[in-house]
DOTORKOL-530851 format. One record per residue (C-alpha): residue in one letter; x, y, z. Coordinates in steps of 0.1 Angstrom, whole numbers, plus 5000, padded with zeros to 4 digits. Example, Ala and Ser with C-alpha at 12.3 -4.5 7.8 and 13.67 -1.06 7.14 Angstrom:
residues 2
@residu:a	xx:5123	yy:4955	zz:5078
@residu:s	xx:5137	yy:4989	zz:5071
***
This chain:
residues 304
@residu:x	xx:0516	yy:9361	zz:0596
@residu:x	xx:0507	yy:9396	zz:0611
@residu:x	xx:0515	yy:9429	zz:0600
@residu:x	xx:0547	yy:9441	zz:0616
@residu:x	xx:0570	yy:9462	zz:0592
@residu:x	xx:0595	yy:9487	zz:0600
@residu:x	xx:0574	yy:9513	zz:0574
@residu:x	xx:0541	yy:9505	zz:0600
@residu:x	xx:0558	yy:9507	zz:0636
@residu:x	xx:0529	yy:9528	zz:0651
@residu:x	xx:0513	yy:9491	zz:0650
@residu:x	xx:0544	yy:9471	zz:0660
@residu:x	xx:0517	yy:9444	zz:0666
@residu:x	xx:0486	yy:9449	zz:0648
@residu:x	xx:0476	yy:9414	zz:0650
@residu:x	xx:0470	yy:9419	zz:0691
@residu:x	xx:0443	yy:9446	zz:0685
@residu:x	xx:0411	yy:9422	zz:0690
@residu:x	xx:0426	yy:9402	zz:0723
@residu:x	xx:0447	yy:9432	zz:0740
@residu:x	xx:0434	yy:9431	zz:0774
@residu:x	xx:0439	yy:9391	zz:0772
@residu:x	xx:0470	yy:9395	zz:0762
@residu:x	xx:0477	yy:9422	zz:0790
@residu:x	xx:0462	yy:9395	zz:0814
@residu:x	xx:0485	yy:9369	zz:0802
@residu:x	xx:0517	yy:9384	zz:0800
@residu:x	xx:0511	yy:9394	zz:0841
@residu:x	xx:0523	yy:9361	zz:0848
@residu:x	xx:0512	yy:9341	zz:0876
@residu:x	xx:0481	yy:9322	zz:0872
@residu:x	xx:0471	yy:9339	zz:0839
@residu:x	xx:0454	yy:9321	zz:0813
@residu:x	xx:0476	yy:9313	zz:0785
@residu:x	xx:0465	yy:9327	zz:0748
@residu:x	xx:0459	yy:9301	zz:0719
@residu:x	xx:0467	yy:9305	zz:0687
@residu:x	xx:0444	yy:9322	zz:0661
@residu:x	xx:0470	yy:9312	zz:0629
@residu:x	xx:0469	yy:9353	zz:0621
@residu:x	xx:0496	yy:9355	zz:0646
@residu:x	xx:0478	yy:9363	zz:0676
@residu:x	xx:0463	yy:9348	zz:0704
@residu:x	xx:0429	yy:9347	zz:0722
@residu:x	xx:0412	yy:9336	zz:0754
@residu:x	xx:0396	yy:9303	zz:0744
@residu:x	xx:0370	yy:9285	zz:0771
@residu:x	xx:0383	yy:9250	zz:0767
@residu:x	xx:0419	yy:9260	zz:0755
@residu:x	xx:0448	yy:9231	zz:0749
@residu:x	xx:0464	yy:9229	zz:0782
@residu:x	xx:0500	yy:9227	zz:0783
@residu:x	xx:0514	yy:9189	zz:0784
@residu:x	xx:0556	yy:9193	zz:0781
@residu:x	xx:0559	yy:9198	zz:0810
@residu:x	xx:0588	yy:9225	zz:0824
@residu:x	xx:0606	yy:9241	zz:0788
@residu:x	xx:0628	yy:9266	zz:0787
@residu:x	xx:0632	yy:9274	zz:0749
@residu:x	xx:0601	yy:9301	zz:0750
@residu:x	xx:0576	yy:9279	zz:0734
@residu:x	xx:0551	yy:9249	zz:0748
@residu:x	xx:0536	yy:9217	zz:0737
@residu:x	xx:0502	yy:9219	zz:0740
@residu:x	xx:0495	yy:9176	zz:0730
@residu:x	xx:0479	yy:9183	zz:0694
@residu:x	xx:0495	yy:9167	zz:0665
@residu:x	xx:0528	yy:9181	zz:0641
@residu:x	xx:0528	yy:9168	zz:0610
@residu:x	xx:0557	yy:9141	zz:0613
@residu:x	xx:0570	yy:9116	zz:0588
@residu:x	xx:0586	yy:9120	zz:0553
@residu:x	xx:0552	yy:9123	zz:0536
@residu:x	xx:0540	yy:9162	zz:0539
@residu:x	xx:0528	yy:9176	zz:0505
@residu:x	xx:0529	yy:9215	zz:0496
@residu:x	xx:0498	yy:9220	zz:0475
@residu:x	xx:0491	yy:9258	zz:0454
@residu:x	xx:0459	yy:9271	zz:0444
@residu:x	xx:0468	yy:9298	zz:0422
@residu:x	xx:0433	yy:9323	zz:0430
@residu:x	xx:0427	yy:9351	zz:0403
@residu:x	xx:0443	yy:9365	zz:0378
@residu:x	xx:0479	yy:9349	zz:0375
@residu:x	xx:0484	yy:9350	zz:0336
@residu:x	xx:0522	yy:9363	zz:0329
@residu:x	xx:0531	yy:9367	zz:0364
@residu:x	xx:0571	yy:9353	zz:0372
@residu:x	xx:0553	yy:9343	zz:0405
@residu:x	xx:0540	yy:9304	zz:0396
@residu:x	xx:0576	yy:9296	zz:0388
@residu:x	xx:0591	yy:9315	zz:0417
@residu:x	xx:0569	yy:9300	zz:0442
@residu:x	xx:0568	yy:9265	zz:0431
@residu:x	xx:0607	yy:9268	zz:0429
@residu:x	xx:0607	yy:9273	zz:0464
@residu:x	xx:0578	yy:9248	zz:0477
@residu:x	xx:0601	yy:9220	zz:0456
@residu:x	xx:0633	yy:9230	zz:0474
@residu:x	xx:0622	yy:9239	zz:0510
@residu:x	xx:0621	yy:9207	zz:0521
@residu:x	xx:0656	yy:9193	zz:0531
@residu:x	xx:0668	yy:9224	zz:0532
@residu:x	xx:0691	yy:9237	zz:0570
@residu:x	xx:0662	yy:9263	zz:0570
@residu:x	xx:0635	yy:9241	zz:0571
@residu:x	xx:0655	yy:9214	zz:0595
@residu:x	xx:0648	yy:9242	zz:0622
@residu:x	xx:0610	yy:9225	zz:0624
@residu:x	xx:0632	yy:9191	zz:0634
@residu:x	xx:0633	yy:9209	zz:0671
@residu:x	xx:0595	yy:9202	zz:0673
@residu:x	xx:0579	yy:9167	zz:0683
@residu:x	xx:0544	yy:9149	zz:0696
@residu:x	xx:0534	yy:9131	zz:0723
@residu:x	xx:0551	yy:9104	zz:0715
@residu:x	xx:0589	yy:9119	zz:0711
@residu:x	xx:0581	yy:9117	zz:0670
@residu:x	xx:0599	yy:9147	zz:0657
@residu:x	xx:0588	yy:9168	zz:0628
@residu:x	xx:0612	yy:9153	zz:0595
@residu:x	xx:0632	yy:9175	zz:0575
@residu:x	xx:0613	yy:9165	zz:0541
@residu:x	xx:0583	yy:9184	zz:0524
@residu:x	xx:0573	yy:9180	zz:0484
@residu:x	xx:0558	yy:9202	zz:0466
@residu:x	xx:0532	yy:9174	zz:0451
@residu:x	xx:0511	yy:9198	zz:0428
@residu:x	xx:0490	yy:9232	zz:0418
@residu:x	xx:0455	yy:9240	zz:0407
@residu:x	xx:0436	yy:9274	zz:0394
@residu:x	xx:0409	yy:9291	zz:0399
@residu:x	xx:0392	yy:9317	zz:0385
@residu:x	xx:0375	yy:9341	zz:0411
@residu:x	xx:0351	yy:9316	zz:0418
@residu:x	xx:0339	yy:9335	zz:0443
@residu:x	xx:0348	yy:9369	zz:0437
@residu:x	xx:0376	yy:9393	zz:0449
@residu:x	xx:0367	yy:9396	zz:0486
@residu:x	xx:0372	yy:9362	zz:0505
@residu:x	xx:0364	yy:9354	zz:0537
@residu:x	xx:0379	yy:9330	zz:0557
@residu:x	xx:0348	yy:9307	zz:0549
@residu:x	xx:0356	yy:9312	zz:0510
@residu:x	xx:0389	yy:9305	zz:0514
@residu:x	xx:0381	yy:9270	zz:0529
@residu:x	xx:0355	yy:9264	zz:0500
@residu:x	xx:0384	yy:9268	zz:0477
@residu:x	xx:0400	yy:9240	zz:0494
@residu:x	xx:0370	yy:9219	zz:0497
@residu:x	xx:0363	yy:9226	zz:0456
@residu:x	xx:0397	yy:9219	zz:0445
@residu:x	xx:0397	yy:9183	zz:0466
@residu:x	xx:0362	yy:9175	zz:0458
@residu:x	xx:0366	yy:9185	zz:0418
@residu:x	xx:0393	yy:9162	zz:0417
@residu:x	xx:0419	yy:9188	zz:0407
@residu:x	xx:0439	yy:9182	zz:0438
@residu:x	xx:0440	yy:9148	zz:0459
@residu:x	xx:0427	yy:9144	zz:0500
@residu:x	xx:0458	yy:9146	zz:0511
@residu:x	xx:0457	yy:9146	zz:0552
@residu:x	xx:0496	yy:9152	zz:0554
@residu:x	xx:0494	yy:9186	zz:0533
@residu:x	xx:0492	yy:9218	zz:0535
@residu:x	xx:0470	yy:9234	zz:0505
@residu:x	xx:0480	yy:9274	zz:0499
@residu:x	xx:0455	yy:9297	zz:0483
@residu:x	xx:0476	yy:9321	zz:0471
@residu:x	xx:0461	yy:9350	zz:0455
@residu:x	xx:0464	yy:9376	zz:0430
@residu:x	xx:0472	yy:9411	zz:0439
@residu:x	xx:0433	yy:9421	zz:0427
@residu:x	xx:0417	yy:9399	zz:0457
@residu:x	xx:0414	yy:9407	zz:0492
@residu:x	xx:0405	yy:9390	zz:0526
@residu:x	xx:0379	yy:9404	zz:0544
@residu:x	xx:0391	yy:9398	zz:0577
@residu:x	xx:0423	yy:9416	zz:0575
@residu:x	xx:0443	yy:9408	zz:0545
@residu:x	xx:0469	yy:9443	zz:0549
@residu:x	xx:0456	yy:9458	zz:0578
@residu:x	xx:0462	yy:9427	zz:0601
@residu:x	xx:0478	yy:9399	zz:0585
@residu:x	xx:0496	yy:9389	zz:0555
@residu:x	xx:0487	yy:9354	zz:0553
@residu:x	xx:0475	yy:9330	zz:0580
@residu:x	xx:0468	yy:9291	zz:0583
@residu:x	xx:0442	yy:9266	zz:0600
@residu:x	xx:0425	yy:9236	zz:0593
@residu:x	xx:0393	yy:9219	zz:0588
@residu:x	xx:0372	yy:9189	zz:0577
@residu:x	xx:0372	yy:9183	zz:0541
@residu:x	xx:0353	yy:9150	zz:0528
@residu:x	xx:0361	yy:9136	zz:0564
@residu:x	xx:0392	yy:9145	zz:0566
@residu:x	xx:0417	yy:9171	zz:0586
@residu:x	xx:0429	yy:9193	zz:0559
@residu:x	xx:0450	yy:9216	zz:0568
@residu:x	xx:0456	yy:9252	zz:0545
@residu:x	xx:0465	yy:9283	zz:0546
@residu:x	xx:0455	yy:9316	zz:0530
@residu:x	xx:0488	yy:9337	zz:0513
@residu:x	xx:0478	yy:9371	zz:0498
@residu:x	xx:0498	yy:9387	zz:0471
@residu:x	xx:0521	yy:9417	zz:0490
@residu:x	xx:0517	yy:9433	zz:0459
@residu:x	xx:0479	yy:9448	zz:0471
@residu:x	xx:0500	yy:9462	zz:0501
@residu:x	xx:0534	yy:9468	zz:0493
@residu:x	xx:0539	yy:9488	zz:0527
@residu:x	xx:0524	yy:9462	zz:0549
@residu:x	xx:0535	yy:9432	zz:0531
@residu:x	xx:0565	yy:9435	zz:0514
@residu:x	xx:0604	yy:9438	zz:0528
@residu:x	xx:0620	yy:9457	zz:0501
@residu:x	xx:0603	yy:9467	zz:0469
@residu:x	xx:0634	yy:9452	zz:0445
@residu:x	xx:0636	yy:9419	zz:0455
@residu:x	xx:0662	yy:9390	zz:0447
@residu:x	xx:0638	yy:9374	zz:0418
@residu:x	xx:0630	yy:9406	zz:0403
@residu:x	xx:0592	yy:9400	zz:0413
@residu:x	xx:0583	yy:9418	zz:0447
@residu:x	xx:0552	yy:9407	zz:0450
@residu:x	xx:0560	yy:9370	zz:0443
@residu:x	xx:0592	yy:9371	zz:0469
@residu:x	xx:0573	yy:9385	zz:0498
@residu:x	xx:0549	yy:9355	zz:0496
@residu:x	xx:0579	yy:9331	zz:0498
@residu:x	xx:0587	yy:9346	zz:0527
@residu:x	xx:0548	yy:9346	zz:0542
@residu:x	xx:0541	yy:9309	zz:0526
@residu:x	xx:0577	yy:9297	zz:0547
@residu:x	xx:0561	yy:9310	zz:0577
@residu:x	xx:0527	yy:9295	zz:0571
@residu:x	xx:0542	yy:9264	zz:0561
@residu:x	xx:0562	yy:9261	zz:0593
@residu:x	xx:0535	yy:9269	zz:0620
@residu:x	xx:0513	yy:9243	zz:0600
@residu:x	xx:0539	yy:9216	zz:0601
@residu:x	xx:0544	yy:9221	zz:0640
@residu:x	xx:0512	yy:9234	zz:0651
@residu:x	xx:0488	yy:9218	zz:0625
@residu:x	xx:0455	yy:9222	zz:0645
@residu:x	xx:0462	yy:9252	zz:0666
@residu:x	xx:0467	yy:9231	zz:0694
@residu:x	xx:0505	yy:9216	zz:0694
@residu:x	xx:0534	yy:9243	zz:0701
@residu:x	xx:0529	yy:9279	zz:0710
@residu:x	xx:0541	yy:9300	zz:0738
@residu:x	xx:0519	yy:9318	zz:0765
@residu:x	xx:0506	yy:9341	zz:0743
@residu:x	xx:0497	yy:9322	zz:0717
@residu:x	xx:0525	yy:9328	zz:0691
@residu:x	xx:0536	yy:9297	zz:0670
@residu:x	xx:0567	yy:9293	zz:0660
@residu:x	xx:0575	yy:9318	zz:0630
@residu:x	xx:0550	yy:9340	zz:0653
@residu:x	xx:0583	yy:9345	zz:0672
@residu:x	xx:0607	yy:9358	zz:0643
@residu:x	xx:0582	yy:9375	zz:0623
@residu:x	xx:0598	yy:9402	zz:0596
@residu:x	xx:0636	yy:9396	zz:0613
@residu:x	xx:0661	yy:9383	zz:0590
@residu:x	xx:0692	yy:9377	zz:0601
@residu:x	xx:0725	yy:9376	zz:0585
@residu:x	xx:0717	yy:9392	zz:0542
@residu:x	xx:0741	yy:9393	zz:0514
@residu:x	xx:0734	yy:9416	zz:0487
@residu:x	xx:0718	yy:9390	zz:0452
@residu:x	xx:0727	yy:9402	zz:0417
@residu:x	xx:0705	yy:9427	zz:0414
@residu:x	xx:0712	yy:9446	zz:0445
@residu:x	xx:0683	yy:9430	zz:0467
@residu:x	xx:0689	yy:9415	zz:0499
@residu:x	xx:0691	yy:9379	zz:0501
@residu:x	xx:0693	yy:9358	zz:0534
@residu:x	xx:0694	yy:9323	zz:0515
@residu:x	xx:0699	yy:9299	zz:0489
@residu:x	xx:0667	yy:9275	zz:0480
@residu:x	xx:0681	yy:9254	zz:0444
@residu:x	xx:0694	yy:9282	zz:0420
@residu:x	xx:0671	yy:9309	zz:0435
@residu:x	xx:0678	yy:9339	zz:0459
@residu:x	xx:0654	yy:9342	zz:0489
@residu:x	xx:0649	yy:9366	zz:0517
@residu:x	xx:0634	yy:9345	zz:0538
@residu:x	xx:0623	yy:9355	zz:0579
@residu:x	xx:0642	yy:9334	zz:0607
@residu:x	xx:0620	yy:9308	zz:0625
@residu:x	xx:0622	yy:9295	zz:0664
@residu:x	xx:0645	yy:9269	zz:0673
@residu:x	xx:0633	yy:9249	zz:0699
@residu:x	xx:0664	yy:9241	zz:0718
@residu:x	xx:0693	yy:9258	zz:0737
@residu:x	xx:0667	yy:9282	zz:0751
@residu:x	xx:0654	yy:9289	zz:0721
@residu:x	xx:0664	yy:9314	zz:0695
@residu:x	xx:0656	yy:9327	zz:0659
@residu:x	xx:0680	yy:9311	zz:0634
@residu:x	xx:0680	yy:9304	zz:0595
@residu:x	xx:0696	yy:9271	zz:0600
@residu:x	xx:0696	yy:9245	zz:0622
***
């Protein structure tokens, strides 16, 4: 999810810094390579790039013939990463990893499907969480981030799950080294663990960044920090679920789905605090972006 708040417009699109002439070259039209999807929110010019296989669309996005994650069997996994002792966040989070799934927001994802006409189901369970304790340290790179994955399968503290997404979410004391704040807010991919295509995400506390990362500094649960990652793990979750190997749906310049509403919200209503709220998840108030529908031309929406 890239940086692109109202309180940092001089970047409006930070995330396009390291591929702006591609992008310029791409957005001419014509011929013009596409851009693939990086999972920051950006694309790049890739050699051997996913070619387009859907043939004519016009909803603003493409299928590109990788896999989505169908079938009622997808798992949300947490790895809580630092310091979380005391912190509202582990039960606002998981709150809304166990009630995402079913939901009209998440039934947006339903508009996406393979090869084979297999749509993307309405159903995710949140299936389990581990710790860890700065492992390795308080800058990550995107290498760490994957050891974390690979530690917390391998241990045994979470199960090989090939229809999951694992989060590391971490504590507002750790950073990403390649552009945690300054380019991204969270961001997703995949790899092989023990064999398998796991695919995870990295979701860094907004509370390092509050500028940057965060919507509104009081926020419907009373934890900013924690409710701007619900927001950021939503839109992980979503480009992971239909675009699981950065090769599936994107558009020509290699934005995935929540790529395309990043930081717009639609409709709010004021929560009982005075925050702005843009859904209901369970009992819990969310503000929560839009994602891309992929029908009618395609739009932004919070339900479908």
């Amino acid at each position: 999810m890239s940086v692109s708040r109202q309180k940092v417009r001089i970047v409006t699109t930070i995330m396009v810094v390291l591929s702006f002439a591609a992008i310029a070259v791409a957005q001419a039209g014509g011929n013009a390579p596409e851009l693939q999807p990086t999972g920051k929110g950006w694309g790049e010019r890739v050699e051997h790039a996913a070619k387009p296989t859907g043939g004519a669309t016009t909803n603003g996005i493409v299928y590109h013939g990788g896999p989505v994650m169908t079938g009622t069997g997808n798992h949300i996994y947490f790895i809580w990463y630092g310091n979380w002792s005391g912190n509202t966040a582990t039960t606002i989070l998981t709150d809304l990893a166990s009630k995402i799934g079913g939901s009209p927001y998440f039934n947006i994802n339903t508009t996406y499907y393979d090869g084979s006409n297999t749509h993307v189901s309405n159903a995710v369970a949140y299936a389990g969480n581990t710790t860890d304790n700065y492992s390795l340290g308080k800058s990550l790179t995107d290498a760490n981030i994957q050891s974390i994955v690979a530690s917390a399968i391998t241990s045994g503290r979470l199960p090989l799950d090939s229809h999951a997404v694992y989060f590391v979410l971490t504590s507002s004391d750790v950073t990403a080294s390649s552009g945690f704040c300054t380019q991204y807010c969270g961001w997703h991919t995949n790899g092989t663990i023990s064999g398998t295509d796991i695919k995870y995400s990295f979701v860094g506390n907004p509370d390092r960044c509050p500028s940057a990362c965060e919507d509104q500094t009081t926020s419907p649960n009373g934890n900013a920090g924690a409710d701007g990652m619900a927001s950021i793990i939503a839109h992980e979750l979503e480009e992971a679920t239909t675009d699981p190997d950065l090769n599936a749906w994107y558009d020509r310049r290699g934005q995935e789905n929540a790529d395309k509403c990043a930081w717009t919200f639609g409709t709010t209503y004021a929560a009982s605090n005075g925050s702005l709220a843009n859904m209901k998840l369970g009992t819990r108030d969310f503000l929560i972006q839009r994602n891309w529908v992929n029908a009618n031309g395609g739009f932004c929406a919070l339900s479908w």
